[in-house]
C-alpha positions as a Markdown table, in Angstrom:
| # | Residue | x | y | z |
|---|---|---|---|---|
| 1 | Unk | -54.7 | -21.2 | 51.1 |
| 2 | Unk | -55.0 | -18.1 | 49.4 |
| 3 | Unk | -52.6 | -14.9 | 49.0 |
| 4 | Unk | -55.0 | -13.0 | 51.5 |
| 5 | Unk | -55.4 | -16.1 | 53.8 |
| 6 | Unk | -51.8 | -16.9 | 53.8 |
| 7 | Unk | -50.5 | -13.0 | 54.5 |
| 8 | Unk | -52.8 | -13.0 | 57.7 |
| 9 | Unk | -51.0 | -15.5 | 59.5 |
| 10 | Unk | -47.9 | -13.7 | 59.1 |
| 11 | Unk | -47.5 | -11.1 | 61.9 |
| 12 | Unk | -44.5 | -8.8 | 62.5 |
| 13 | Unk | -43.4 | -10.8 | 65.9 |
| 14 | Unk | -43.0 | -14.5 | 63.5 |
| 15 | Unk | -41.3 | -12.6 | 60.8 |
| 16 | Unk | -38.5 | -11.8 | 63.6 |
| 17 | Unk | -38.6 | -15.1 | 65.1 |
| 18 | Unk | -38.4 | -16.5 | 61.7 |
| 19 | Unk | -35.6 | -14.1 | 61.1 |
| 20 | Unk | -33.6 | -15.2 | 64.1 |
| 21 | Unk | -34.2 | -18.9 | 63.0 |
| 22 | Unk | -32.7 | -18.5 | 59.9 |
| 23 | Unk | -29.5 | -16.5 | 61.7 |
| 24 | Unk | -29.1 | -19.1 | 64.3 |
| 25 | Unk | -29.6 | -22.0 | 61.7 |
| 26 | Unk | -27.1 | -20.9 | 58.8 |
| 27 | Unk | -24.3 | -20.3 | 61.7 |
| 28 | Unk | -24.2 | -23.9 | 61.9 |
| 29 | Unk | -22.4 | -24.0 | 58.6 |
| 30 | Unk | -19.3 | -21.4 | 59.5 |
| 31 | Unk | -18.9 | -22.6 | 63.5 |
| 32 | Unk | -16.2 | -25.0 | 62.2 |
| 33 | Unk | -13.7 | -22.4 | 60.2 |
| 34 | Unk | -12.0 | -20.9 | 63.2 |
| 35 | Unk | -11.7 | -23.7 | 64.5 |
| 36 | Unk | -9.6 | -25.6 | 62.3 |
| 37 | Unk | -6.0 | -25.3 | 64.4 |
| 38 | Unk | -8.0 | -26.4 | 66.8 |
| 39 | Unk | -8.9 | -29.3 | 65.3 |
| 40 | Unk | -6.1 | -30.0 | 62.8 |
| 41 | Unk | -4.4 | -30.0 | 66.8 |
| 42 | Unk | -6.9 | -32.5 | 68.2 |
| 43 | Unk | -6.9 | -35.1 | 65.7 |
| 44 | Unk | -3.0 | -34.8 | 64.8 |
| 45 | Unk | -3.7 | -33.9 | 61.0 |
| 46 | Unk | -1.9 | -31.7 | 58.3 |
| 47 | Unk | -3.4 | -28.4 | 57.6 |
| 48 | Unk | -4.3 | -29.6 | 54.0 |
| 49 | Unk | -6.3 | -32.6 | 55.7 |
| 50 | Unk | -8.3 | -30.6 | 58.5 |
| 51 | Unk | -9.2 | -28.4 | 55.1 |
| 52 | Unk | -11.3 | -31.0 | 54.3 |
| 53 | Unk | -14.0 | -29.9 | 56.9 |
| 54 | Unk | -15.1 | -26.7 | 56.1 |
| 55 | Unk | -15.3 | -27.9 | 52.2 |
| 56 | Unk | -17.4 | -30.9 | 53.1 |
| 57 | Unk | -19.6 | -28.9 | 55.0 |
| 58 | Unk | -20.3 | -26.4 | 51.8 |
| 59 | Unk | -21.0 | -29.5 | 49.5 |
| 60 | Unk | -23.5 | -30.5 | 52.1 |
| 61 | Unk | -25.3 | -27.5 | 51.6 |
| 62 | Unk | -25.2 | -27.5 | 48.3 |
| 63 | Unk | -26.7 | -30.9 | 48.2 |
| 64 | Unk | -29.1 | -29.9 | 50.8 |
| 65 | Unk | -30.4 | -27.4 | 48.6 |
| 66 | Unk | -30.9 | -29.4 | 45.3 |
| 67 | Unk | -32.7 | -32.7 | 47.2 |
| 68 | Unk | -34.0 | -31.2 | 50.3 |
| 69 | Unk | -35.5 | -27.7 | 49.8 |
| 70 | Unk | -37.8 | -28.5 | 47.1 |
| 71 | Unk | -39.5 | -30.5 | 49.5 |
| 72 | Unk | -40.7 | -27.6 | 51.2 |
| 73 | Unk | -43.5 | -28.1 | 48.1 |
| 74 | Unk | -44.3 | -31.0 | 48.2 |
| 75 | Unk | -44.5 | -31.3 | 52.4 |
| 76 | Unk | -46.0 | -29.4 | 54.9 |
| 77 | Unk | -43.1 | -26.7 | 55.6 |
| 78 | Unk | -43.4 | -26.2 | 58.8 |
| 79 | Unk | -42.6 | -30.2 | 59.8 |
| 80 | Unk | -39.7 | -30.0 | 57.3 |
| 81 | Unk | -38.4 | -27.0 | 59.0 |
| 82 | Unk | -38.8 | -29.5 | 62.5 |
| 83 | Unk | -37.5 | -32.6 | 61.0 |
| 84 | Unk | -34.4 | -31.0 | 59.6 |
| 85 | Unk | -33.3 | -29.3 | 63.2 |
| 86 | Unk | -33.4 | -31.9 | 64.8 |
| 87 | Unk | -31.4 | -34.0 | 62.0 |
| 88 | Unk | -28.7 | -31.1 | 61.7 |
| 89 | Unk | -28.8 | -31.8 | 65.6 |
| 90 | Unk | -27.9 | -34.9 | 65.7 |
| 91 | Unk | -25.3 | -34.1 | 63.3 |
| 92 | Unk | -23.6 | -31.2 | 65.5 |
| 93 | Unk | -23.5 | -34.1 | 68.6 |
| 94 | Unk | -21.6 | -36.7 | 66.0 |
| 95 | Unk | -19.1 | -33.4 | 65.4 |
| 96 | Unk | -18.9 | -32.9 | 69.4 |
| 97 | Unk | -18.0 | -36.3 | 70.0 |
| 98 | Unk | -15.8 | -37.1 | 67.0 |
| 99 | Unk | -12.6 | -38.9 | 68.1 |
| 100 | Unk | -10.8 | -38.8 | 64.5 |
| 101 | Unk | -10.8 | -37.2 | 61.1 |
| 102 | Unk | -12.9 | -39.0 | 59.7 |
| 103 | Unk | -16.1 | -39.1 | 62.1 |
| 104 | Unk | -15.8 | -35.4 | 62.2 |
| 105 | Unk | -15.5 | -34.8 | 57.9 |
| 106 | Unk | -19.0 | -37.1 | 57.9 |
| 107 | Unk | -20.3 | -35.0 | 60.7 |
| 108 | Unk | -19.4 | -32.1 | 58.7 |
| 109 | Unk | -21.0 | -33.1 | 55.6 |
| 110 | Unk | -24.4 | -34.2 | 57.6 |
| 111 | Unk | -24.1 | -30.5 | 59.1 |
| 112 | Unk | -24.4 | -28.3 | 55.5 |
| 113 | Unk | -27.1 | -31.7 | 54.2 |
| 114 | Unk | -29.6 | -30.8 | 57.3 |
| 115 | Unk | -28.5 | -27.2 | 57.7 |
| 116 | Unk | -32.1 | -26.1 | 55.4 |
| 117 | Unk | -34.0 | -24.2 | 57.7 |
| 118 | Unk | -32.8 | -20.9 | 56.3 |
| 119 | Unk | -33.8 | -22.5 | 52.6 |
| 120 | Unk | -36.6 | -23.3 | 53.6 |
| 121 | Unk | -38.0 | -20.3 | 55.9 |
| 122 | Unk | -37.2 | -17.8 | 53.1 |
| 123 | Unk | -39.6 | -19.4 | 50.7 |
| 124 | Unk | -42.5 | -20.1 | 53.6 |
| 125 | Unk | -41.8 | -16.4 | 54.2 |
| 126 | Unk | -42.3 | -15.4 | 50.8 |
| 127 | Unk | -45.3 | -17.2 | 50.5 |
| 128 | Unk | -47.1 | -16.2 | 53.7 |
| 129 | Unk | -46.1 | -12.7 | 53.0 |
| 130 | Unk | -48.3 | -10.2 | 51.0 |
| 131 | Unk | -47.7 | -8.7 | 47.5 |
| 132 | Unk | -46.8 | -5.7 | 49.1 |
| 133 | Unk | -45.4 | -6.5 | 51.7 |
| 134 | Unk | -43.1 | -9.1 | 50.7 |
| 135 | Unk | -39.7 | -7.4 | 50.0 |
| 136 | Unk | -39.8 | -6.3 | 53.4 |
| 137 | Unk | -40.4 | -9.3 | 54.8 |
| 138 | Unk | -37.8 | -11.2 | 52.6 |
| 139 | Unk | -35.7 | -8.2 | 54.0 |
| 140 | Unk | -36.2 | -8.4 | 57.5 |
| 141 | Unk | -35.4 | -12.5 | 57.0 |
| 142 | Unk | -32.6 | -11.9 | 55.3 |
| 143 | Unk | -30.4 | -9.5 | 57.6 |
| 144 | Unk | -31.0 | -12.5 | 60.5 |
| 145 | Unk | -29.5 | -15.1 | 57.7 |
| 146 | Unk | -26.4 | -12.4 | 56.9 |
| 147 | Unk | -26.0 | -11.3 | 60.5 |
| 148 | Unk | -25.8 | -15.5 | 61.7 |
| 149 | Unk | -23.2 | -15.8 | 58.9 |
| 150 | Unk | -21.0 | -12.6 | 59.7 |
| 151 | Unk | -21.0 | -13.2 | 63.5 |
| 152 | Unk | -21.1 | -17.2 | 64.0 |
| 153 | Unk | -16.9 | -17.3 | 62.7 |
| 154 | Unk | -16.3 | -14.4 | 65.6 |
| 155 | Unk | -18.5 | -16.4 | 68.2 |
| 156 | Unk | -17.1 | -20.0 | 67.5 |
| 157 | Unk | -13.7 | -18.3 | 68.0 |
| 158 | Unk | -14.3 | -17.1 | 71.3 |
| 159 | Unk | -16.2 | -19.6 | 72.6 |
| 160 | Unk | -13.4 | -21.9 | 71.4 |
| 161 | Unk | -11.2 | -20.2 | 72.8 |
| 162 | Unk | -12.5 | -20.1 | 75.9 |
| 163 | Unk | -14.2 | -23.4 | 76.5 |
| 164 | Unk | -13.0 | -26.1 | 73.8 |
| 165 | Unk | -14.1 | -26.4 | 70.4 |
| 166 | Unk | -16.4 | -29.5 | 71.3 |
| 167 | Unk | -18.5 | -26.6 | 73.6 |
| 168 | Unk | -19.2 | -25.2 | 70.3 |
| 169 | Unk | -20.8 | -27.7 | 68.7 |
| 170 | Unk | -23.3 | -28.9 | 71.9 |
| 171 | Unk | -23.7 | -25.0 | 72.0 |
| 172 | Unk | -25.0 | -25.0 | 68.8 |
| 173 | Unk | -26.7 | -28.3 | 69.1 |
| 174 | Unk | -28.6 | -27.3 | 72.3 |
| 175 | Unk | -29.9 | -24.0 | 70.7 |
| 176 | Unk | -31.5 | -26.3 | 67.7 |
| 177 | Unk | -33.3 | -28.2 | 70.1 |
| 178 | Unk | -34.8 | -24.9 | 71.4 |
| 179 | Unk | -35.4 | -23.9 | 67.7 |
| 180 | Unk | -36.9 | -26.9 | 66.7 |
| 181 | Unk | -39.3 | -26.3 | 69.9 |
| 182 | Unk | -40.1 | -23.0 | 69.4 |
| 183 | Unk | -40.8 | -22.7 | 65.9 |
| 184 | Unk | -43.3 | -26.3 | 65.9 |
| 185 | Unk | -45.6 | -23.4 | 67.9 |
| 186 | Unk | -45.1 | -20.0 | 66.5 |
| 187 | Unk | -45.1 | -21.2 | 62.6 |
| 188 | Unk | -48.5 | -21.4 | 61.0 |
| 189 | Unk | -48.9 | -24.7 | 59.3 |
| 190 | Unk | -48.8 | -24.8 | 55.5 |
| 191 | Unk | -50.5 | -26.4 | 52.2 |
| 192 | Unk | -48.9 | -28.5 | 49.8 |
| 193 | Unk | -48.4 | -26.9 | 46.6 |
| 194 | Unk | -46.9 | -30.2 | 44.7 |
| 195 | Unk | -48.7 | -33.3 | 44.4 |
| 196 | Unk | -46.6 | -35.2 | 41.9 |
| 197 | Unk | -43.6 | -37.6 | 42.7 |
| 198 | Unk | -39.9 | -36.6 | 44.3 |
| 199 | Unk | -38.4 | -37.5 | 40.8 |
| 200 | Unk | -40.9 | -35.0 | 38.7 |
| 201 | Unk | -40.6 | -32.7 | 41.4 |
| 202 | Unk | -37.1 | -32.8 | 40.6 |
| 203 | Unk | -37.3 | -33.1 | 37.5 |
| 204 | Unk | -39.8 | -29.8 | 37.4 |
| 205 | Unk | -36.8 | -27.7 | 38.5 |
| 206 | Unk | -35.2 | -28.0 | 35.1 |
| 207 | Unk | -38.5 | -27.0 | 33.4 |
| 208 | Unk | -38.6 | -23.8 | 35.7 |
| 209 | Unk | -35.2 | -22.6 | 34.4 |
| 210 | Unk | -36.1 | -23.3 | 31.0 |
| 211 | Unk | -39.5 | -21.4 | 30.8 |
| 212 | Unk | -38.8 | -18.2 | 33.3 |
| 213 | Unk | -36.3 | -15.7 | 32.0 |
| 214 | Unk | -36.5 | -13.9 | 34.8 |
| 215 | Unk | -35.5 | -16.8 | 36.8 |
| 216 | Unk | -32.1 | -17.4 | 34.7 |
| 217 | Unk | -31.3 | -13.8 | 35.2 |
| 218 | Unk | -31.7 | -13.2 | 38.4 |
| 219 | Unk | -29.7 | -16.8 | 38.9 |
| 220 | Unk | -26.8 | -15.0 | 37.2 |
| 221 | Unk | -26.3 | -11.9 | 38.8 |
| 222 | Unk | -27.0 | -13.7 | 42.0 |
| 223 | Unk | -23.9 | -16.0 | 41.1 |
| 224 | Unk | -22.2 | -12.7 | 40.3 |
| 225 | Unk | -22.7 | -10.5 | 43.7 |
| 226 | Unk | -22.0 | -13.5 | 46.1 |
| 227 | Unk | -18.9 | -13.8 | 43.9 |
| 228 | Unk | -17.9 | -10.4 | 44.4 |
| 229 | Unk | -18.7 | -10.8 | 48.3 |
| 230 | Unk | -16.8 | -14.2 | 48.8 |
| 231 | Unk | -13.3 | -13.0 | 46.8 |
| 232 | Unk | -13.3 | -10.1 | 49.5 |
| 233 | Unk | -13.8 | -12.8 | 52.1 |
| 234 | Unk | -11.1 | -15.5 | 50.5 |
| 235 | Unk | -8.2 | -12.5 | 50.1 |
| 236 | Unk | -8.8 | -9.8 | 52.9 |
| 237 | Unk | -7.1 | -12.0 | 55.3 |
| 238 | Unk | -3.6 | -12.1 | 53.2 |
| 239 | Unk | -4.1 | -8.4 | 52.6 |
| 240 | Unk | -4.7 | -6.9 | 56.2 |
| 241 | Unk | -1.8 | -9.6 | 57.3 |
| 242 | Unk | 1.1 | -7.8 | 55.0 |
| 243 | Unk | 3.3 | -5.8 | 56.0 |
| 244 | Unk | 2.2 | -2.8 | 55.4 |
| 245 | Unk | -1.3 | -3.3 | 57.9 |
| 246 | Unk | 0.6 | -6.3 | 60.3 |
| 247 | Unk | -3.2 | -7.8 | 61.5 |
| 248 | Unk | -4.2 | -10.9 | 62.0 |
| 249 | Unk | -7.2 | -13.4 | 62.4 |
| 250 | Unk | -8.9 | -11.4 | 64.8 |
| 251 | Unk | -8.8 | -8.0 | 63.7 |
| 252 | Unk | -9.7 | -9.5 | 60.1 |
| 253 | Unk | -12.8 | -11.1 | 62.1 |
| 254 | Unk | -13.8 | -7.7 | 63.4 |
| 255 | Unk | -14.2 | -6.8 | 59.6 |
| 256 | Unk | -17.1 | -9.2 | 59.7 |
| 257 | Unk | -19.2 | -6.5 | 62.3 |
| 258 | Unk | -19.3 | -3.9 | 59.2 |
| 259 | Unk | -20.8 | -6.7 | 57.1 |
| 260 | Unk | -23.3 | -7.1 | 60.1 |
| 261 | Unk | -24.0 | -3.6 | 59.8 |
| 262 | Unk | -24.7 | -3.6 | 56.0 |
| 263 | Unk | -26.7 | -6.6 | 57.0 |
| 264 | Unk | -28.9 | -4.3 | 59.3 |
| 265 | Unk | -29.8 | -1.9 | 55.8 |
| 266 | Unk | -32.1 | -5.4 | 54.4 |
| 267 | Unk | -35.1 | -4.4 | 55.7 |
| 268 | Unk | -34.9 | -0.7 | 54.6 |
| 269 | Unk | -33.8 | -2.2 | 51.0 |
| 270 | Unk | -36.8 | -4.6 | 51.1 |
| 271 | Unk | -39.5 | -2.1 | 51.4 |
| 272 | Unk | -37.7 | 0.3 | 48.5 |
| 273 | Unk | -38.2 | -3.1 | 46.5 |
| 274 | Unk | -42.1 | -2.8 | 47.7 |
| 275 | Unk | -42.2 | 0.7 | 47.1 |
| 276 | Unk | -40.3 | 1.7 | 43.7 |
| 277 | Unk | -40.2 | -2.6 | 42.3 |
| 278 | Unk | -37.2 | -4.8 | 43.1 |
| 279 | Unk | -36.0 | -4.5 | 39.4 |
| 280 | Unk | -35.4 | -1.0 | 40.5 |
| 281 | Unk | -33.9 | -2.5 | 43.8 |
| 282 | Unk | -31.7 | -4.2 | 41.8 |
| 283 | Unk | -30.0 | -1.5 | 39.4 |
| 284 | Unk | -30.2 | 0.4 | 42.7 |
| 285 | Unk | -27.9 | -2.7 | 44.4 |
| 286 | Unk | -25.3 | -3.1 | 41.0 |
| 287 | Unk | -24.2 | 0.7 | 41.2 |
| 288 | Unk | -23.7 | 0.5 | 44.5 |
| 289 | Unk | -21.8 | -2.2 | 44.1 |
| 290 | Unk | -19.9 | -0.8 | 41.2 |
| 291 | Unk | -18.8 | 1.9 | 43.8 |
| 292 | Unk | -17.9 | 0.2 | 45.8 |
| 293 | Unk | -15.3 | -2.3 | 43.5 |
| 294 | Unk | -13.9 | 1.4 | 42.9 |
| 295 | Unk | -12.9 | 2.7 | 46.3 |
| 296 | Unk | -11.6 | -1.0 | 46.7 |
| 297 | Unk | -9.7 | -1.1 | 44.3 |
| 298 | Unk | -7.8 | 2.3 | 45.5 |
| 299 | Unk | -7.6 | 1.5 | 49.0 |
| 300 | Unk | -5.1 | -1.4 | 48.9 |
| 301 | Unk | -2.6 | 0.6 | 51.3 |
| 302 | Unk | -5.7 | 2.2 | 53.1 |
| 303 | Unk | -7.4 | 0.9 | 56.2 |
| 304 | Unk | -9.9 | 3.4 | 56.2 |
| 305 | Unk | -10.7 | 3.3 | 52.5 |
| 306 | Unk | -10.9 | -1.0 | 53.1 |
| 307 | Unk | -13.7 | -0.1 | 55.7 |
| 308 | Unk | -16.0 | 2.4 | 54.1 |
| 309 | Unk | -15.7 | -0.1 | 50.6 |
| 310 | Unk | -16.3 | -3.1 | 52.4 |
| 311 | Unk | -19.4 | -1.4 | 54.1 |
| 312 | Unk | -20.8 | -0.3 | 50.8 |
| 313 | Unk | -19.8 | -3.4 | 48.8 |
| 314 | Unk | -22.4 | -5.1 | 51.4 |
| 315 | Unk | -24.8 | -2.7 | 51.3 |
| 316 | Unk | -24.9 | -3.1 | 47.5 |
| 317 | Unk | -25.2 | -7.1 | 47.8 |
| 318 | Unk | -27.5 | -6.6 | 50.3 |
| 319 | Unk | -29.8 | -4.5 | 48.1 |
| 320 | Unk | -29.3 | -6.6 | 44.8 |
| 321 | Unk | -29.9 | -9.8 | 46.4 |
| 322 | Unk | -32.8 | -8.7 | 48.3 |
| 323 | Unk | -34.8 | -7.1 | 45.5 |
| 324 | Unk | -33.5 | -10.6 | 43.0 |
| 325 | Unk | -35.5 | -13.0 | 45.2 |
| 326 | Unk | -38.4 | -10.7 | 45.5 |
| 327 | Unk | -38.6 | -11.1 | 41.8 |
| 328 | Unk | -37.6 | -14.5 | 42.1 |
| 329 | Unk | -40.2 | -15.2 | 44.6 |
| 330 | Unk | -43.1 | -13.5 | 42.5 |
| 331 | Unk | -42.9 | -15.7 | 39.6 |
| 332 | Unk | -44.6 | -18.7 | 40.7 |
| 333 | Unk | -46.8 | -19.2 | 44.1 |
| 334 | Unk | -46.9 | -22.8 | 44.3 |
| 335 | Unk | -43.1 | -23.1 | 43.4 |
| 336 | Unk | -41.4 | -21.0 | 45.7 |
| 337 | Unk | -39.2 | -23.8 | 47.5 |
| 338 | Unk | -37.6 | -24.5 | 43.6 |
| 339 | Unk | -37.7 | -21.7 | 42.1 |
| 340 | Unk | -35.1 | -20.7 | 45.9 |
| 341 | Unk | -33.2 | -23.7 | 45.2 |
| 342 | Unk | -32.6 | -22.5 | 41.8 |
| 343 | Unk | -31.4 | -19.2 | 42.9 |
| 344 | Unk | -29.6 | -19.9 | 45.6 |
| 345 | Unk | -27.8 | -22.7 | 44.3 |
| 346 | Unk | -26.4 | -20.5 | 41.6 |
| 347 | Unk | -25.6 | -18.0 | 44.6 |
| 348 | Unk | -23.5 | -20.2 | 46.3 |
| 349 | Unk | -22.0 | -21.7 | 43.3 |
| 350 | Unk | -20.7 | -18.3 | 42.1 |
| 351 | Unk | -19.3 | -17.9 | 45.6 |
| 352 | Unk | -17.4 | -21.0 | 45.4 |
| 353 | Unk | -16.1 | -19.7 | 41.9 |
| 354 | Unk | -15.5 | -16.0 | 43.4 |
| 355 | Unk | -13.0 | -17.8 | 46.3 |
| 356 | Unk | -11.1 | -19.8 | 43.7 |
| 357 | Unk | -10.7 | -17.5 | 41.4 |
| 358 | Unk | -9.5 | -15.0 | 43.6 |
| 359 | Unk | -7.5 | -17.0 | 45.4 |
| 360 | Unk | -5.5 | -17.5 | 42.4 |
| 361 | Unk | -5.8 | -13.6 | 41.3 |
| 362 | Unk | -4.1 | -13.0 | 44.4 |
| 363 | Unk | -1.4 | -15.1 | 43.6 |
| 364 | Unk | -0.7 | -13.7 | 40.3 |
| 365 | Unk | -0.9 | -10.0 | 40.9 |
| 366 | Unk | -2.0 | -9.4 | 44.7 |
| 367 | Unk | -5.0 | -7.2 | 45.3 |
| 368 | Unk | -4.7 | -5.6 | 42.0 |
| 369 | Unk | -6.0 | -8.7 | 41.1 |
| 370 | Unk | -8.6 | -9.8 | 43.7 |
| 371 | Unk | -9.8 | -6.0 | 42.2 |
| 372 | Unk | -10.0 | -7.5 | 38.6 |
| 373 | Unk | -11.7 | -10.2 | 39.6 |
| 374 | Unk | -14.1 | -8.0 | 41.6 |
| 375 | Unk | -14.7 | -5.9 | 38.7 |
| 376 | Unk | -14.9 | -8.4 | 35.9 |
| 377 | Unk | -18.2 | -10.3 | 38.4 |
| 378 | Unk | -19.4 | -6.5 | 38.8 |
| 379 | Unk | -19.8 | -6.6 | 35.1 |
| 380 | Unk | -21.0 | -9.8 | 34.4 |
| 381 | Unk | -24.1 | -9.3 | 36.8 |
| 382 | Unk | -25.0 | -5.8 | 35.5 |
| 383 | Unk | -24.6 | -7.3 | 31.4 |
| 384 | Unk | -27.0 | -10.0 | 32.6 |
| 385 | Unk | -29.3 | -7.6 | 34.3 |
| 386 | Unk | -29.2 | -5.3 | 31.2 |
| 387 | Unk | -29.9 | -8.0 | 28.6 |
| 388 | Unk | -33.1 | -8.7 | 30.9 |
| 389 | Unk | -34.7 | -5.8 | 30.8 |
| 390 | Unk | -37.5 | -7.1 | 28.6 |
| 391 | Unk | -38.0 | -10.4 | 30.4 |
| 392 | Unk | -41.3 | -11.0 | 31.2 |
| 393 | Unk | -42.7 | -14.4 | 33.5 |
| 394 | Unk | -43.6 | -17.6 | 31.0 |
| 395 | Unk | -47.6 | -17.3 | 29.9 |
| 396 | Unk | -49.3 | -20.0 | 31.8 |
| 397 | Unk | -52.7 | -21.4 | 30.7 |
């Protein structure tokens, strides 16, 4: 299939389907975390113990995205996208049923394993997509991904609240089914771009960090900005819940609807990554983001200075991490699926380390220094950037 071929098959009314694929898929992954009184209530366990689900869930994921989405080149994607609904359905009906601890933490870790679809789409995207067109298209995918991840904590909580937590999980397992349905219609069939084994396959993954530069930088400040975003997300809660603001869980939720609306700016950041380059996407994303660490950092006593940071903080993200995998993305056509696993296994990895790290920052010195944490990432990501101004993709014969 060629670049023209491919790019014909993708019309404006997939890319939103896909989009909205990728939202309802990686909500799958965050239904559990308001619900955890809920269930540390259900299944008569300490608060350290139910803690145990939402962490299982993110290793899944992670392992999900070294074993799983490089698959997407060595299979047909659009079966592998089918296959894995219907196992994270499965999955969400062993959570729903779960009588103890134990049932539901293996439920949980089968949830983030089979929870690829977005891992996979974004790559199939990429691929289908034209030169031009792509960061718009990676854009437009992206804001459904960040959107199903800012909302699905606020909509588990109601639904929970309203219906039971087990509603949540057949919720969620009913709309996979309909997922899996729809998108075994609308998505265009691929090639296979791999033809080798599962373990060189792997094994190729390694090979790809070593020869693309570009690739280890963008892997960095990737690790970087989604470490910024998640130490926001760790400490905001023990912030707006002091004295001095008096919230709580809910109001803290809310927050997540200015992330949504950051999330809305992805397309608009895509095609100024079509337009101008995403390296210039990228710088473009860091300052903003630098900003952003700024008003922060003076706004620990003000609500309104919280809101218009956290709203530019995501923007900035938004931006970097948008115009990073259109780079990404460009390096190699018939390694998209690893060259994503590479990136967004870093991504997620530096969010883990952002949540720890401020966690314990806010420990030691409060948001003064969830701030230093925030700034310290900030300058990791643009030093990395800097230092790869002159990489260039490995010569290929």
């Amino acid at each position: 299939m060629t670049q023209s071929h491919a790019s014909t098959k993708l019309s404006s009314t997939t890319v939103w389907i896909m989009a909205i694929a990728t939202g309802l898929s990686v909500a799958n992954l965050y239904y559990n975390q308001p619900l955890l009184a809920e269930l540390q209530k259900e299944f008569g366990v300490t608060v350290k113990e139910v803690g145990i689900i939402p962490t299982l869930t993110q290793v899944g994921y992670a392992l999900g995205m070294l074993f799983l989405v490089p698959m997407g080149d060595m299979f047909e994607r659009r079966k592998l996208i089918v296959i894995t609904s219907l196992a994270v359905t499965a999955a969400l009906i062993m959570a729903a049923t779960a009588h103890s601890l134990w049932i539901m933490v293996i439920a949980s870790l089968l949830i983030g394993l089979f929870t690829m679809v977005p891992q996979l789409i974004i790559p199939f995207a990429a691929h289908l997509a034209s030169n031009e067109n792509r960061g718009k298209v990676i854009g437009i995918i992206m804001s459904g991904l960040l959107i199903g991840i800012l909302c699905s904590r606020t909509i588990a909580g109601f639904l929970g609240d309203l219906f039971g937590w087990r509603t949540v999980f057949y919720s969620a397992a009913g709309l996979m089914i309909v997922l899996a349905s729809c998108l075994w219609f609308i998505l265009p069939a691929s090639e296979v771009t791999y033809k080798g084994s599962y373990f060189g396959l792997i094994k190729s993954i390694g090979t790809l960090v070593k020869e693309e530069p570009i690739l280890r930088e963008s892997a960095i400040v990737g690790a970087m900005i989604f470490g910024v975003f998640s130490s926001i997300w760790a400490t905001l809660i023990f912030l707006l819940s002091s004295p001095h603001f008096g919230m709580g869980a809910k109001e803290v939720g809310l927050f997540g609807l200015l992330g949504a609306a950051g999330a809305l700016a992805a397309p608009v950041v895509g095609r100024v990554a079509d337009k101008k380059g995403p390296r210039t996407g990228v710088a473009i994303g860091l300052s903003v983001l630098a900003l952003s660490v700024l008003i922060l950092w003076g706004s620990g006593a003000s609500i309104i200075g919280l809101i218009i940071g956290i709203f530019i903080l995501d923007f900035g993200i938004q931006a970097a991490h948008i115009s990073n995998q259109t780079r990404v993305f460009a390096l190699r056509e018939d390694a998209r699926s690893r060259l994503n696993t590479v990136y967004m296994f870093s991504y997620f990895m530096g969010g883990a380390l952002g949540s720890l790290v401020a966690s314990f920052a806010w420990n030691t010195a409060q948001w003064s220094g969830v701030c230093v944490v925030l700034t310290v990432g900030t300058i990791v990501a643009a030093l990395a950037f800097w230092l790869g101004r002159n990489a260039k993709p490995a010569t290929r014969g």
